[in-house]
C-alpha positions as CSV (number, residue, x, y, z in Angstrom):
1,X,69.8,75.8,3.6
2,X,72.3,73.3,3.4
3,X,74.0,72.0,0.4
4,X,76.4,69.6,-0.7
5,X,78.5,69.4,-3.6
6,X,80.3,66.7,-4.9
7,X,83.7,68.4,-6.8
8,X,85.3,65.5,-7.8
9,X,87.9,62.7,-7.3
10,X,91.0,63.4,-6.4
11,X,94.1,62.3,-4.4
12,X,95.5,64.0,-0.8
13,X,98.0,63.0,0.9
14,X,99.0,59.8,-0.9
15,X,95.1,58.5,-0.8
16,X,92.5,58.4,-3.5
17,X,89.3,59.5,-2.7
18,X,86.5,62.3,-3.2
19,X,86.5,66.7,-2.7
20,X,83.3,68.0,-1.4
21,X,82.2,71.2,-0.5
22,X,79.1,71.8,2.1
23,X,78.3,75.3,1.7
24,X,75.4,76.2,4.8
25,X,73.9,79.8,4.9
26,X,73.0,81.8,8.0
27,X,70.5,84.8,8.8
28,X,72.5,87.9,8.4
29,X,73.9,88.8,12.1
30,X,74.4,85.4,13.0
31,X,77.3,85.6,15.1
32,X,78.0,82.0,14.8
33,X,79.0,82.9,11.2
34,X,80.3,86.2,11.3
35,X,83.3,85.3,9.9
36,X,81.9,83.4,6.7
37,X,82.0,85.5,3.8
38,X,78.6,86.8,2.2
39,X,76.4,86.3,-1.0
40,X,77.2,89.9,-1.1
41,X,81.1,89.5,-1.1
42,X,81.1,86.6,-3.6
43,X,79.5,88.4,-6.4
44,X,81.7,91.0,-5.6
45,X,84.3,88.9,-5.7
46,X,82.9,86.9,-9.2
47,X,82.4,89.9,-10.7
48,X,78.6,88.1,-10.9
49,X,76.8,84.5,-9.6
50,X,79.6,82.2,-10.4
51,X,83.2,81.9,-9.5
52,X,86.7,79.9,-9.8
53,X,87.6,78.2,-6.0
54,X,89.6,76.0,-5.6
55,X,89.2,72.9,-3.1
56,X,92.1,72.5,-0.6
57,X,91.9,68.8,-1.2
58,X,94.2,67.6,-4.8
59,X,93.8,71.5,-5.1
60,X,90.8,70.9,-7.4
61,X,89.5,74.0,-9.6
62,X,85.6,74.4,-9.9
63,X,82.6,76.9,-10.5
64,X,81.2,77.8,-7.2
65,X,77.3,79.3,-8.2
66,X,75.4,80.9,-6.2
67,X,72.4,80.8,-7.6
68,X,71.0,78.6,-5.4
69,X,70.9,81.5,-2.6
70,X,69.8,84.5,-5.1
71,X,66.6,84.9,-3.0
72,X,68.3,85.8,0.0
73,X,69.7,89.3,0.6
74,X,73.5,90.0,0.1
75,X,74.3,90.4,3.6
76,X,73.7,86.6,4.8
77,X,76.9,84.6,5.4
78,X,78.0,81.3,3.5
79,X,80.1,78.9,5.5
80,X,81.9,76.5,3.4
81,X,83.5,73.3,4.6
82,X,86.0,71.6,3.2
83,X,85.6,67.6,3.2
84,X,87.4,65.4,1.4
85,X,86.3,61.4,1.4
86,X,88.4,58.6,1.1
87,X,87.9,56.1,-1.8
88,X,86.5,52.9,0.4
89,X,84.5,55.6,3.2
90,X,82.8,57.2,0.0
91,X,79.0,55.5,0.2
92,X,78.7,55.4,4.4
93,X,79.9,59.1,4.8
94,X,77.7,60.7,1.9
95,X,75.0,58.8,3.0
96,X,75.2,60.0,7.0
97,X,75.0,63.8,5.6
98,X,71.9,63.1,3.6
């Protein structure tokens, strides 16, 4: 499953535009993502289904939830990708991931 979430505006590197985090989960053993963290390591992490990151991007604090992959088991990886958007690119970029 792949998911993205819209964090919020912000401004990086002297431009204005938008944080996004695509977060895509992988069987567990995938070596592709063997490196992502896991559901597993997350709640550990939390303490429980929802966490404080921080996006790279404006360095822009949200709740990361993971509820939307409680049915899988705690050993499948999440790979999360950083984006950020500028202002005028906004509306043809979000469209070309949908």
């Amino acid at each position: 499953m792949k998911r993205i979430i819209e964090i919020g505006a912000t401004v990086w590197r002297d431009r204005r535009g938008f944080a996004f985090l695509i977060v895509e989960d992988a069987v567990p053993g995938d070596p592709q993502y063997q490196h992502a963290q896991t559901i597993g390591e997350y709640k550990q992490r939390f303490g429980g289904m929802q966490g404080q990151l921080r996006h790279p991007a404006g360095d822009l604090k949200f709740i990361f939830d993971l509820s939307p992959w409680s049915q899988l088991a705690d050993d499948t990886h999440l790979r999360l990708q950083w984006r950020f958007v500028p202002e005028r690119n906004y509306h043809a970029v979000v469209k070309s991931w949908q």
